[in-house]
VOPAGU-2260 file (C-alpha; in pm, 1 decimal, decimal comma):
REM VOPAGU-2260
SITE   aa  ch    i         X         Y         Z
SITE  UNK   A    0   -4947,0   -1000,9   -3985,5
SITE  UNK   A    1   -4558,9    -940,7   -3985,1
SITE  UNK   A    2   -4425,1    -717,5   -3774,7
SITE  UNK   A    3   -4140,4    -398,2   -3904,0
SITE  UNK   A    4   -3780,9    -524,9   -3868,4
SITE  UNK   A    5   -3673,9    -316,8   -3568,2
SITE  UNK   A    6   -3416,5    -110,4   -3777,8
SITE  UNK   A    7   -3713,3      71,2   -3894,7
SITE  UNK   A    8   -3893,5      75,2   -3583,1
SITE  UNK   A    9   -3926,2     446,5   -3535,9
SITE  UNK   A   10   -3866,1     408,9   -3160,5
SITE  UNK   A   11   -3530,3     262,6   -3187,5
SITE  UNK   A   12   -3277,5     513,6   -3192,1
SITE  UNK   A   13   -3025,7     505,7   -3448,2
SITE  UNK   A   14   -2736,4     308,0   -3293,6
SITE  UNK   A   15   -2388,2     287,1   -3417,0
SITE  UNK   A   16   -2058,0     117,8   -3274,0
SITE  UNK   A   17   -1843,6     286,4   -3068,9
SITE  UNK   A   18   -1498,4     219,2   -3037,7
SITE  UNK   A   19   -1502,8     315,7   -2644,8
SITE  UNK   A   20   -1705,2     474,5   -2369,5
SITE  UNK   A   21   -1703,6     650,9   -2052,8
SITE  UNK   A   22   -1941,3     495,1   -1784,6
SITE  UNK   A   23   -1973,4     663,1   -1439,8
SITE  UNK   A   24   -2180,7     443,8   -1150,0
SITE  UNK   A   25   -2195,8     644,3    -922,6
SITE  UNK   A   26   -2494,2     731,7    -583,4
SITE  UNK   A   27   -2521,3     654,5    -276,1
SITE  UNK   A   28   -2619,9     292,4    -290,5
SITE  UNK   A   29   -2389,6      16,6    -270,7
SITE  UNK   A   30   -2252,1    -156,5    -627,6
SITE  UNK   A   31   -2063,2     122,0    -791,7
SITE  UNK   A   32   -1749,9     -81,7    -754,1
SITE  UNK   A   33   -1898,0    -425,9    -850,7
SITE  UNK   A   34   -2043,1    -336,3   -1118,5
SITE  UNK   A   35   -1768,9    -194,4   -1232,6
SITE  UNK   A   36   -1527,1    -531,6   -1095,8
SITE  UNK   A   37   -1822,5    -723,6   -1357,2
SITE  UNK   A   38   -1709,6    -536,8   -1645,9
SITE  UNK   A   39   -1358,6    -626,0   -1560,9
SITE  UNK   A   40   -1439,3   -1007,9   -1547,5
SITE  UNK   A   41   -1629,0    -944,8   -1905,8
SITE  UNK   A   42   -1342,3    -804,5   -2027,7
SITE  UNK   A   43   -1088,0   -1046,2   -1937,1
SITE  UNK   A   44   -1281,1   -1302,5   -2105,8
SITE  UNK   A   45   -1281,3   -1142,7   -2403,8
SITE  UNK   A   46    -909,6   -1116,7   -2376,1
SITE  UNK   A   47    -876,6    -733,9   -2357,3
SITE  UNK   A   48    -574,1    -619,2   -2107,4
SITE  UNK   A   49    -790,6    -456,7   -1831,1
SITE  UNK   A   50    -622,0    -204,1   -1580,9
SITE  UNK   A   51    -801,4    -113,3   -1234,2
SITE  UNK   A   52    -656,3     221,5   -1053,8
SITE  UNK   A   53    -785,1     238,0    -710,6
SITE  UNK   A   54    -810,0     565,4    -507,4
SITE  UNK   A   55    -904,1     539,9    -168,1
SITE  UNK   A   56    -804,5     186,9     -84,4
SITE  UNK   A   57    -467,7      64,4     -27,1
SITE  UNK   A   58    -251,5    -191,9    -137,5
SITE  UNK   A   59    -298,3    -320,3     189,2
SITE  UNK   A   60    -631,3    -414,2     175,1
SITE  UNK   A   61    -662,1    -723,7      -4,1
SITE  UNK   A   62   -1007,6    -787,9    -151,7
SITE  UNK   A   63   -1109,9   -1095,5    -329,3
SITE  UNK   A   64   -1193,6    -897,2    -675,8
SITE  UNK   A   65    -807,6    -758,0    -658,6
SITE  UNK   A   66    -661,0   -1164,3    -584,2
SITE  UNK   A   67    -885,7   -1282,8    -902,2
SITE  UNK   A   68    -772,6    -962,3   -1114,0
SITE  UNK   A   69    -428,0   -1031,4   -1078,1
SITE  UNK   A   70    -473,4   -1406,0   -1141,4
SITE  UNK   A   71    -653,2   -1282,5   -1415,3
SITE  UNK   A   72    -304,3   -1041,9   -1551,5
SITE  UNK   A   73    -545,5    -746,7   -1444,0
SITE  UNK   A   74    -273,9    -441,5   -1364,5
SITE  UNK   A   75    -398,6    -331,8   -1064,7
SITE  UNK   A   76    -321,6     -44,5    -882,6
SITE  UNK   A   77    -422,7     102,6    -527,3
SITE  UNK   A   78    -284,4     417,9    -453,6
SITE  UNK   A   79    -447,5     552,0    -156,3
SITE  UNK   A   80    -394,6     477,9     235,9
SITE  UNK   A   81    -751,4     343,6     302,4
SITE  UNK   A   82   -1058,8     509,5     442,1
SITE  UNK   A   83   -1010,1     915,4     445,6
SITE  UNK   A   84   -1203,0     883,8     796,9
SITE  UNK   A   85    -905,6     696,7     948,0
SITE  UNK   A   86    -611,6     895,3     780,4
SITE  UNK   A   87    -384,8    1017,2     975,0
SITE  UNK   A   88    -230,1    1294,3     747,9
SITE  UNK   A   89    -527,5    1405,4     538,9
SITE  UNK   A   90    -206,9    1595,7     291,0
SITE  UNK   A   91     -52,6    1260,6     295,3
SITE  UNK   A   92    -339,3    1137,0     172,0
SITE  UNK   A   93    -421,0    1388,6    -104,1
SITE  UNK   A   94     -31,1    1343,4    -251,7
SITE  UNK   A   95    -119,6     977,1    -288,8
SITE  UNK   A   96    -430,1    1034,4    -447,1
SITE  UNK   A   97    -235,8    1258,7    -681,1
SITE  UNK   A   98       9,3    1058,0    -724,2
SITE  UNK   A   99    -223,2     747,8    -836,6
SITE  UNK   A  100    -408,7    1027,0   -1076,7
SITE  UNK   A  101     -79,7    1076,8   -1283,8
SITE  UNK   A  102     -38,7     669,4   -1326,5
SITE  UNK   A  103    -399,5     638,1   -1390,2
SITE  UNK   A  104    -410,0     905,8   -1680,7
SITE  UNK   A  105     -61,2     688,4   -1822,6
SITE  UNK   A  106    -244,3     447,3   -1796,7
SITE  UNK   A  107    -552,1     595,4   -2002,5
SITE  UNK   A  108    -339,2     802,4   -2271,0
SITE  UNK   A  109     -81,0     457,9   -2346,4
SITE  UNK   A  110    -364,2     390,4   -2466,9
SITE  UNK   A  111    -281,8     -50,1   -2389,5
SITE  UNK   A  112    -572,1    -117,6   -2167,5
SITE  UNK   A  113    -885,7    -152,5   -2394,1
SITE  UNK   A  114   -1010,7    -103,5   -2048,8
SITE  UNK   A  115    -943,6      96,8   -1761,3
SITE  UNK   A  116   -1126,6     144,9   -1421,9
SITE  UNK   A  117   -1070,6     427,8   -1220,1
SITE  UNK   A  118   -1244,1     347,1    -882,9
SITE  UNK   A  119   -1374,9     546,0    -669,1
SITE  UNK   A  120   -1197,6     823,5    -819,6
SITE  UNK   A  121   -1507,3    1063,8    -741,4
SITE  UNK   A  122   -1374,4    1150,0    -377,2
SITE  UNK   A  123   -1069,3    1299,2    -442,3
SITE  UNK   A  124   -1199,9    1517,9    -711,1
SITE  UNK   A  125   -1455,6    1614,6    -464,1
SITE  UNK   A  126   -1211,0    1700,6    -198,9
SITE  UNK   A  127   -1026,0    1892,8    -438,7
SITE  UNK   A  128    -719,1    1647,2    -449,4
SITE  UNK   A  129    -770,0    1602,1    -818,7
SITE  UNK   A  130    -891,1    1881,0   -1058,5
SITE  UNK   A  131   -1244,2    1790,4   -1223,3
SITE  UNK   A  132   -1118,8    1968,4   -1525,8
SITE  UNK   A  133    -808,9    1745,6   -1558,1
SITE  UNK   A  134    -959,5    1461,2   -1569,1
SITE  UNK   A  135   -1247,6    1561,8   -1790,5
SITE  UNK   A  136    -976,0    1640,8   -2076,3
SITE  UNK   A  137    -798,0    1315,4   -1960,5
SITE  UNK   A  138   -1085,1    1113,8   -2004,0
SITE  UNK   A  139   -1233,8    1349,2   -2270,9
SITE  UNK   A  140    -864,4    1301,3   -2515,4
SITE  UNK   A  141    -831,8     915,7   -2413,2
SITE  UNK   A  142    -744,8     716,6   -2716,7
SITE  UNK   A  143   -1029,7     559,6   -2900,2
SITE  UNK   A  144   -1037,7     219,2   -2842,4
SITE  UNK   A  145   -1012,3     264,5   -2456,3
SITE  UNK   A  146   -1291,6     207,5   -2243,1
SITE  UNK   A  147   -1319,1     390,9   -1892,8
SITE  UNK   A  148   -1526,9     309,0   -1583,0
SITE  UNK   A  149   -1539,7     599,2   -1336,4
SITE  UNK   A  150   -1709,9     499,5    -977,4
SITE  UNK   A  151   -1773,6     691,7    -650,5
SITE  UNK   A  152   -2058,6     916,1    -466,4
SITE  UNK   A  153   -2126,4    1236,6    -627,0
SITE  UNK   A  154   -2010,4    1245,6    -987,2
SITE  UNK   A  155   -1933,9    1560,2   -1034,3
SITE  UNK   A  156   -2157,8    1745,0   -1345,7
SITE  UNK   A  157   -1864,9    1790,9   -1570,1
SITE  UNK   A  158   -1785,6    1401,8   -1607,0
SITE  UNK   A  159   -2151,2    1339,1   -1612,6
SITE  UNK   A  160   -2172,9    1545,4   -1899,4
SITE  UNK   A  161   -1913,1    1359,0   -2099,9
SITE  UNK   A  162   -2023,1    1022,4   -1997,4
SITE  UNK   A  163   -2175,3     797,4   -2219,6
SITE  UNK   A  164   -2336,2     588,6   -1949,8
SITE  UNK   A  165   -2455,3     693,0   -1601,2
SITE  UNK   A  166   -2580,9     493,6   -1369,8
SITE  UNK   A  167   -2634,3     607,1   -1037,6
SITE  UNK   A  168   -2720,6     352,3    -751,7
SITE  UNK   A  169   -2944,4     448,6    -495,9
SITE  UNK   A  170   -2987,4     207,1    -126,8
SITE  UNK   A  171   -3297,5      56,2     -84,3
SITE  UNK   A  172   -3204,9    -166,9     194,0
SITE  UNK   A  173   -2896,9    -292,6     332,6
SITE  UNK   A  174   -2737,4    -547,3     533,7
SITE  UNK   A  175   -2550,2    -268,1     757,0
SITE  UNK   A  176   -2841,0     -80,3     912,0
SITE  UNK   A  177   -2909,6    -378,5    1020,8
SITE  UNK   A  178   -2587,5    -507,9    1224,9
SITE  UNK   A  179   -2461,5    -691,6     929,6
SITE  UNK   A  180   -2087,3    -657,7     920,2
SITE  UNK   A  181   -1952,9    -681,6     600,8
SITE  UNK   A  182   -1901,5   -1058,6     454,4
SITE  UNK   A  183   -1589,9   -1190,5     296,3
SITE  UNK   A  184   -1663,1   -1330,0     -72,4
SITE  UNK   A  185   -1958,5   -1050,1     -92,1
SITE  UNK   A  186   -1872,3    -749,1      14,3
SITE  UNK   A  187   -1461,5    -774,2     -35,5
């Protein structure tokens, strides 16, 4: 007995082949950002020019994934001033978070990056740095071959809604609650 090619399997959805989509990772759990940092690597290797915008970090903060990106010729941009908790102007903060917005959405309309990664972007959408409905027609309008990976806690509904992929990452168990101090090479 032969089994149906899976073209007519009536359980497989009909497929085509996009020329781009929006994924958002996003929950409470850790990985949003290295899952993300995976697509990158897959990316690179398949020689598309990859661009990573980051929001809340800083350029000071030097994380291994950043080092290999730009090894890589990864454009890589952190905008932010680091963890909102330790800011010391919150309005500086949101006019940086602005500011890396506007070069994020050049970025996304140039339309040279087959890939673009706009991480942890969620927050200052959130905290009403960055309107939702800006970058829903930004990411909505991008040109068609470009890919975009959105990451942070709470996705708002309006991206979700556009997404093509959502994945949303929930903790189980992690190294933290228990006394475990993040770990250069696997956590940054």
């Amino acid at each position: 007995m032969t089994s149906a090619p899976l073209a007519d399997d009536p359980r497989r959805p009909d497929t085509r082949r996009a020329r781009s989509v929006l994924i958002v990772n996003t929950g409470d759990g850790k990985g949003k950002s290295t899952a993300a940092m995976g697509m990158v690597m897959r990316s690179v290797a398949r020689g598309w020019k990859v661009a990573v915008v980051q929001f809340i970090k800083s350029g000071d903060w030097k994380v291994g994934e950043e080092k290999m990106g730009r090894r890589l010729g990864v454009d890589w941009d952190a905008g932010g001033d680091g963890f909102s908790w330790d800011s010391e102007d919150l309005d500086r903060s949101a006019d940086l978070n602005r500011d890396t917005w506007r070069l994020a959405k050049v970025r996304i309309e140039e339309g040279k990056h087959r890939l673009v990664v706009l991480d942890e972007i969620t927050y200052p959408i959130n905290w009403g740095w960055i309107e939702v409905d800006d970058v829903v027609e930004a990411l909505a309008n991008r040109p068609s071959g470009v890919n975009v990976v959105v990451t942070g806690r709470d996705a708002p509904a309006p991206l979700i809604e556009i997404a093509d992929t959502v994945t949303e990452m929930r903790p189980v168990k992690h190294a933290y609650d228990q006394g475990i101090g993040a770990i250069r090479g696997i956590d940054f």
